[in-house]
MIDRENMAR-449868 format. One line per 5 residues: their letters; for each residue x, y, z of C-alpha. Coordinates in pm, 1 decimal. Each point is the difference from the previous one (the first is absolute). Layout:
<pts>
A) X:Y:Z  ...
</pts>
This chain:
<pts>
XXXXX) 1939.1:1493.7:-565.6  197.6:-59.0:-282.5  -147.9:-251.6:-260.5  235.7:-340.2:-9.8  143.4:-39.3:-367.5
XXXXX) -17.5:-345.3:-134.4  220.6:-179.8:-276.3  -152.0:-281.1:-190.2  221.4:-239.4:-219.8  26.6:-356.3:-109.7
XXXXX) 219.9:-290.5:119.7  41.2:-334.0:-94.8  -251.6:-163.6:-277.1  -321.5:207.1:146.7  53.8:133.6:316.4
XXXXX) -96.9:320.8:126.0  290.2:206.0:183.8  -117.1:326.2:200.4  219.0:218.4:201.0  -197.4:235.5:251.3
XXXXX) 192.0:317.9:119.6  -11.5:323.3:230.1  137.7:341.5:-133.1  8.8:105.4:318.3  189.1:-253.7:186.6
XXXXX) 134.5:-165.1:-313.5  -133.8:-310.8:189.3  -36.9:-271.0:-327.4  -183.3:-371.4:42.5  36.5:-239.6:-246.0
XXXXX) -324.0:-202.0:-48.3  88.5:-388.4:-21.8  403.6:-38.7:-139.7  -81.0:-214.4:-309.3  331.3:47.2:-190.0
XXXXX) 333.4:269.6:101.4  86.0:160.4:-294.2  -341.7:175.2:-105.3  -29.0:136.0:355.8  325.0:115.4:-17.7
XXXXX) -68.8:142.2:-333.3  -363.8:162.1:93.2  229.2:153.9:315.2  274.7:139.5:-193.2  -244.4:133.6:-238.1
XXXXX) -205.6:200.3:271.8  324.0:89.6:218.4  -165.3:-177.7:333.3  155.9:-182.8:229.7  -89.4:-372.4:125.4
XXXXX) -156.5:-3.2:333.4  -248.2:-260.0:66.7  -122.2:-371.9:-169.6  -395.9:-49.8:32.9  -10.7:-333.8:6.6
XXXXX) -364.7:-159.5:-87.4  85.5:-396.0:-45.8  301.4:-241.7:-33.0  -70.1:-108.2:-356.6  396.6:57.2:-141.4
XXXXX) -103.2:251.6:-269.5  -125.9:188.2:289.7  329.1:15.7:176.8  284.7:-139.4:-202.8  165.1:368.0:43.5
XXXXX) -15.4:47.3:369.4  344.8:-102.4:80.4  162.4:180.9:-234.9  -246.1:331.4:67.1  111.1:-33.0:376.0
XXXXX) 377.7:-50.5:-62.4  -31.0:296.7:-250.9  -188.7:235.6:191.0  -49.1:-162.7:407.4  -343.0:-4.6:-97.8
XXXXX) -293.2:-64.6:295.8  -184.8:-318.9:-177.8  -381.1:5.6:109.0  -182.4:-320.4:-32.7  -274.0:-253.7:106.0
XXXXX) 49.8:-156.3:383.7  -144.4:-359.5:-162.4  290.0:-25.5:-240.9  290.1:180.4:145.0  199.7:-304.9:-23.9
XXXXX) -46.1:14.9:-373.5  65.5:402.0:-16.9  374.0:65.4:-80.4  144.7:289.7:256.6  -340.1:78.0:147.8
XXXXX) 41.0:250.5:296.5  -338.5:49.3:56.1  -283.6:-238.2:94.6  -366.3:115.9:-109.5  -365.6:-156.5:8.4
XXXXX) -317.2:74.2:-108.2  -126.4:279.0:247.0  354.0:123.3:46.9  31.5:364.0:-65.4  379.8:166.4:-70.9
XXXXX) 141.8:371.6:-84.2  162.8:68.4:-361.1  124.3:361.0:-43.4  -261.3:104.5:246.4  -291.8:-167.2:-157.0
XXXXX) -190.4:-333.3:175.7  29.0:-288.2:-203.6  -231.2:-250.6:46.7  56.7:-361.5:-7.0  -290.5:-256.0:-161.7
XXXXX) 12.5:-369.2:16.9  -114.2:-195.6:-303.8  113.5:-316.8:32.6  -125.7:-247.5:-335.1  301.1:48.6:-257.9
XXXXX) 241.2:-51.7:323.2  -100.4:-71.1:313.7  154.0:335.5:136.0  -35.4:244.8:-243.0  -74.1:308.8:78.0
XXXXX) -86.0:340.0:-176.2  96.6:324.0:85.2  -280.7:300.7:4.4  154.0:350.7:52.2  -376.1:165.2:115.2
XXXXX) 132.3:352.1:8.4  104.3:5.0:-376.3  -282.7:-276.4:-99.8  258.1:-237.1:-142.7  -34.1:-390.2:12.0
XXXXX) 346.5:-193.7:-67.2  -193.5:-365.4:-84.1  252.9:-177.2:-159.3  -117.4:-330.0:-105.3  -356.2:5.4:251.2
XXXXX) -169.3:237.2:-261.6  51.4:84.1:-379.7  -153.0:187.0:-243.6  -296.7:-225.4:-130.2  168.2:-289.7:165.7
XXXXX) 135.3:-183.4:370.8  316.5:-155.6:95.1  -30.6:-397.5:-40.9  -80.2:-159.5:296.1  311.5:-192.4:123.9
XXXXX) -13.0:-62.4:370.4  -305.6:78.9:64.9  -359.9:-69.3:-35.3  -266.0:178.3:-261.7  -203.2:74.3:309.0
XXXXX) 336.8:172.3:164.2  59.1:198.4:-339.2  -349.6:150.9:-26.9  39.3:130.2:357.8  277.7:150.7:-98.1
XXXXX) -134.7:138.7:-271.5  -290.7:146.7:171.6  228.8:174.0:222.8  156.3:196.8:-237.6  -339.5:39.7:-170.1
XXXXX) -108.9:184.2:273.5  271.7:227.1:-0.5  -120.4:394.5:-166.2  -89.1:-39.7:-365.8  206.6:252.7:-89.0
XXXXX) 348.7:-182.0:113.3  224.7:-53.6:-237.1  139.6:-271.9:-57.1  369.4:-152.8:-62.3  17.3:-389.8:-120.1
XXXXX) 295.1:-250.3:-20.3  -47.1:-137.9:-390.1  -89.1:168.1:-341.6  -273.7:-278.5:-86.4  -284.7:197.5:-29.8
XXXXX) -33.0:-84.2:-391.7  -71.2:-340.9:99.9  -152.4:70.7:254.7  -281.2:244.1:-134.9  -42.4:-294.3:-274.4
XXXXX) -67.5:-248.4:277.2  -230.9:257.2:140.1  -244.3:45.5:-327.0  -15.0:-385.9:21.1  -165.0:62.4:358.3
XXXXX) -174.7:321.3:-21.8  -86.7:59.3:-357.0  -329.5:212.9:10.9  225.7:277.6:209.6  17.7:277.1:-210.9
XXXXX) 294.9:202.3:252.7  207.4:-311.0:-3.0  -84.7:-16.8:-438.0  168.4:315.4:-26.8  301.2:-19.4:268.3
XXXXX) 90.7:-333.8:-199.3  -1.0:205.4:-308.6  193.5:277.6:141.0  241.2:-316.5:145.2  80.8:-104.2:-345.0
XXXXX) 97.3:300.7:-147.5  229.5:80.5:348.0  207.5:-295.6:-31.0  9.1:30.0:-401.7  208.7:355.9:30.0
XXXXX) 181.5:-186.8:307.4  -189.6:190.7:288.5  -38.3:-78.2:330.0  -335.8:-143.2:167.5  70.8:108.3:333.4
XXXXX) -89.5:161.4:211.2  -397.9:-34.4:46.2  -263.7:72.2:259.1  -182.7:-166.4:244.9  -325.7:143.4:-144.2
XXXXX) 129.4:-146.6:-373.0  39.7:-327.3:105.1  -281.0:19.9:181.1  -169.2:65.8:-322.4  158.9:-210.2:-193.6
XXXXX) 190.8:-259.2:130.9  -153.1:-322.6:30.2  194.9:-154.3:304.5  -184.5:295.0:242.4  -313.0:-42.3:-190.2
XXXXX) -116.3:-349.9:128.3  -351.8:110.5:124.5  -95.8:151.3:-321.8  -340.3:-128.3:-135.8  120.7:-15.3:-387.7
XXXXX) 338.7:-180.7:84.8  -182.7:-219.1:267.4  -294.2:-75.1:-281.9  277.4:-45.0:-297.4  193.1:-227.8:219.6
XXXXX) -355.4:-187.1:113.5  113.2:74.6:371.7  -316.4:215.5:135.0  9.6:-210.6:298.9  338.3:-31.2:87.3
XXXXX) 241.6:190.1:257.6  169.6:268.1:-91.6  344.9:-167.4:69.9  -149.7:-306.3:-213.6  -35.2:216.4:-294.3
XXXXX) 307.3:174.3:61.9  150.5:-350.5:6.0  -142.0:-111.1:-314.0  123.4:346.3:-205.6  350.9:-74.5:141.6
XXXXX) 14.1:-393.7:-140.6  -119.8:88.4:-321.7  292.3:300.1:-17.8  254.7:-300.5:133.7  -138.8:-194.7:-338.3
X) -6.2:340.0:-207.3
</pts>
């Protein structure tokens, strides 16, 4: 099968937008619809049509564009069952554990509820792609809204557990703060040393962070790293749960 092409671009202050697409079928998804005219520039510059809206949360810099992408284009707008209310133009009602077709490929619906109560992420298996939005980013985690710590660090085991090599598309360009938050957390970790090195000089020539790979964050990223003995003994947390560590990395990053 024909490898999907993806386009990456910003919107707004520091989001991330991606556009997903199918030579074959010319079938194109839209990842979140933070802000119309960058889509409609990333389109134009590719020559692909709008076809579909992914749809991972309600936040409004998630979906500020959807009613202008469907009145455009009579878009199908994909989106979480627990907020559809707050979904402009959603068609299409998933869940975590739902499974739909894009261009012939399964897409598979995860549930991470902690930044919203009803986010979701969308894993393509067959092409090892994660779409996290604002559940995972590179050295960092989506704030936790609506729901709990304990919620978030389910979550983020979920997609933890997903094939290290996955890569990995996020919803904000904060991974400079971000990887300086981490060295505050994990500062013996010579792999997260050097991506935070590599990090600076990215985003000093204006590069992108994303995407990344499960197996990097893994590595690196201190939000999936709560049961690791140096971070547990630099945080003086040996004893504690894994979601009570977690919980403790994510106040200090509120307080960052």
């Amino acid at each position: 099968m024909t490898p999907l092409e993806i386009e990456l671009f910003s919107c707004r202050s520091d989001n991330f937008g991606v556009l997903l697409h199918d030579p074959v079928t010319g079938a194109t998804a839209s990842i979140d619809a933070p802000e119309e005219r960058p889509i409609l520039d990333a389109l134009a510059r590719r020559g692909w049509t709008l076809s579909h809206v992914f749809t991972t949360h309600h936040h409004n810099d998630h979906v500020e564009a959807n009613p202008a992408l469907k009145e455009r284009f009579g878009v199908t707008i994909v989106g979480p069952k627990r907020e559809a209310q707050r979904i402009p133009g959603i068609d299409r009602m998933v869940d975590g554990g739902d499974r739909f077709d894009f261009a012939g490929r399964p897409v598979e619906v995860i549930l991470t509820p902690g930044h919203t109560l009803g986010h979701v992420c969308f894993h393509l298996p067959e092409e090892r792609l994660l779409f996290a939005a604002d559940t995972l980013f590179a050295l960092g985690c989506g704030r936790v809204f609506e729901g709990t710590p304990a919620q978030m660090w389910d979550s983020l085991s979920k997609l933890a557990a997903l094939p290290d090599e996955t890569t990995v598309y996020f919803g904000h360009e904060y991974t400079l703060s971000n990887a300086r938050f981490a060295k505050t957390i994990d500062p013996e970790n010579a792999a997260l040393l050097a991506r935070a090195a590599e990090i600076e000089t990215l985003r000093a020539g204006g590069a992108f962070t994303a995407p990344t790979t499960i197996g990097l964050e893994k590595a690196t990223n201190p939000f999936l790293r709560a049961g690791d003995p140096a971070i547990r003994r630099h945080l003086g947390m040996e004893n504690a749960g894994d979601a009570e560590v977690f919980a403790e990395i994510r106040a200090r990053k509120d307080r960052f």
